[in-house]
N, C-alpha and C positions, 0 to 999 in steps of 0.2 A: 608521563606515565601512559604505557598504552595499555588499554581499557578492553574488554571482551565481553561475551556472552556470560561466562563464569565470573568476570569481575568487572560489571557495568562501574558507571562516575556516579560519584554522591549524588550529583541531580538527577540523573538517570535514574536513581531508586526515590531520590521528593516525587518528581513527577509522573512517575509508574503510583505512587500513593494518589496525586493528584487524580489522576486519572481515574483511577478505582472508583472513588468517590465520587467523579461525575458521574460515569456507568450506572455506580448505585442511586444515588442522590438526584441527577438531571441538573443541569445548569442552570442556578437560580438567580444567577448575575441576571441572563437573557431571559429570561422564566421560557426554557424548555425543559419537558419532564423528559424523567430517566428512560422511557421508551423511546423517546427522539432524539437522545444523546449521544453521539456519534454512532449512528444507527446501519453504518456502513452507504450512505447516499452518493460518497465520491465515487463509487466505483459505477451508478449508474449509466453515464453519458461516454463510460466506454467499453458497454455490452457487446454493440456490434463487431468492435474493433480488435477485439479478443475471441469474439467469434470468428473472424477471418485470422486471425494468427493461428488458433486452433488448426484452423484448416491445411493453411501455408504450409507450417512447420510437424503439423501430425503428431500434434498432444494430445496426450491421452490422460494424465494428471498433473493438477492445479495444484498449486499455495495459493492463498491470498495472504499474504503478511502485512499486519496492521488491520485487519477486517472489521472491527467494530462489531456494531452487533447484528452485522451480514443481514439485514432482513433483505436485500434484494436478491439473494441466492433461493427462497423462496418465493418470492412476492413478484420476479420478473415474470414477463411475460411477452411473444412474440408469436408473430401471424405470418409464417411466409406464404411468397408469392401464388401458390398452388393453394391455397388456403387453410394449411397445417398446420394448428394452433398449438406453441411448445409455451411449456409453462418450469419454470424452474430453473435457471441458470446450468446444472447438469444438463438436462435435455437441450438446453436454448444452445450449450457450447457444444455439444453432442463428446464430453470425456467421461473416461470410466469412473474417477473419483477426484474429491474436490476436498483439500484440507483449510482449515481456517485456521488463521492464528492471531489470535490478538491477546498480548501482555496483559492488557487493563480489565480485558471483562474475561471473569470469571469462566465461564461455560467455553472461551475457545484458550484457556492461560498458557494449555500444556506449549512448551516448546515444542516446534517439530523437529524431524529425525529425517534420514537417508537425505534422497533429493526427488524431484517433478519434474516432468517434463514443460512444465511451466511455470514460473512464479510471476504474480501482480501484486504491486503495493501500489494503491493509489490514496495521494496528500496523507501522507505520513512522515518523512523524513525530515519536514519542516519542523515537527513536533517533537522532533529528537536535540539532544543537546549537542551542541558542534564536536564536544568530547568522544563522544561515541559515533559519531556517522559514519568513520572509518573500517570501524567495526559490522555496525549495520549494511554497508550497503554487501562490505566482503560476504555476509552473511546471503543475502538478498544472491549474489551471482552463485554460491557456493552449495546455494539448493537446488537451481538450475541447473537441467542437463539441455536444455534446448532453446530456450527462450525467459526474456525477463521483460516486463513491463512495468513502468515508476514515473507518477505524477508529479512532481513538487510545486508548490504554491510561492511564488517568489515576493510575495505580497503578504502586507501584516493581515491578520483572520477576521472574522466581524464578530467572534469570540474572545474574553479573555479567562484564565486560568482562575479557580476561587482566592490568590493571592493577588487580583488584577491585573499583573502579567496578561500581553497578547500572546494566546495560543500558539500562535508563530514564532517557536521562539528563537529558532535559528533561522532570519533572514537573510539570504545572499545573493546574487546576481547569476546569472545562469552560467558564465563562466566558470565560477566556484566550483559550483556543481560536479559541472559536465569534468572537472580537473579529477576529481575525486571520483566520479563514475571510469571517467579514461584508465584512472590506474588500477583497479581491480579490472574491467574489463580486459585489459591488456595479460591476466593471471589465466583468463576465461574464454578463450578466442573465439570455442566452438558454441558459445551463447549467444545468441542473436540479441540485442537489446534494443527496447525502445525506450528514449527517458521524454517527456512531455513535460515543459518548464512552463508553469501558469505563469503568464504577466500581468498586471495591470488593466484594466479596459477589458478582458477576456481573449489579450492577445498570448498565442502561442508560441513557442520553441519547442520543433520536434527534432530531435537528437537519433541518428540510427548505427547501429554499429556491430560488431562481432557476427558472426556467423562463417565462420572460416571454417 
């Protein structure tokens, strides 16, 4: 059966419940409260890196899909070289408008609509069910008019789910991956992609492609 936005997989809707409940609740496996519960911290360590695509490719609107609960769209902060202190992820990327979306918590649930001149999703597609991926990433290119950025974690999480399940629950090897990124890209040509395949040990696979 293939599976969409209007008709996610059975687990696709357990673990959208799951989720919820961490948001609300905080993970009490790990004893982290519901304010540090996936709080949006993966997308820190690639502020810069999305600051210079900004630039490259002259974005001017974000998605972040999968954003959790985005506190570093507030809370970042940078001091360039001249000594001009930007505070804010909007200012720090220097685009007119920044959408969030995240299924699980509440305050970012809505879907989004039209497309950006940019979308990021960082470590989230590992948390999706293999049923739906194909959907999701189509989804991921299909808001993009110019560029796409996508972390995935190819390693079990140091989290598990409140049924004990690892958070990770589709593990796969970066071939996989990158099989399933190739074939929507290949729908998408004029989307620049970057996909960033976490390993083991905090080694890397960066992946580049489209921009035709």
């Amino acid at each position: 059966m293939a599976y969409s936005r209007a008709n996610p997989s059975p687990r696709y809707l357990e673990l959208l419940q799951a989720y919820k409940l961490l948001h609300q609740r905080g993970d009490a496996l790990n004893r982290i409260a519901p304010e540090k519960t996936f709080d949006g911290r993966s997308l820190r360590p690639h502020v810069q890196f999305i600051r210079d695509a900004v630039e490259q490719c002259g974005l001017r609107t974000i998605l972040d899909y999968g954003c959790g609960k985005a506190k570093a769209y507030a809370e970042a902060q940078l001091t360039l070289p001249n000594g001009r202190h930007l505070r804010g992820l909007k200012e720090i990327w220097g685009v007119n408008s920044i959408r969030l979306f995240d299924p699980g918590y509440a305050p970012y649930s809505e879907p989004p609509t039209g497309t950006y001149d940019g979308v990021v999703c960082t470590d989230v597609l590992e948390h999706c069910p293999e049923a739906d991926i194909d959907w999701i990433i189509g989804e991921l290119f299909a808001f993009a008019e110019k560029f796409l950025f996508v972390t995935i974690a190819c390693y079990p999480a140091k989290k598990n789910l409140p049924s004990g399940e690892n958070a990770h629950i589709t593990l796969k090897n970066p071939g996989w991956w990158l099989d399933r990124i190739d074939a929507v890209a290949a729908t998408r040509p004029q989307v620049r992609f970057v996909a960033s395949l976490n390993l083991l040990n905090k080694r890397q696979m960066v992946v580049e492609g489209g921009g035709n």
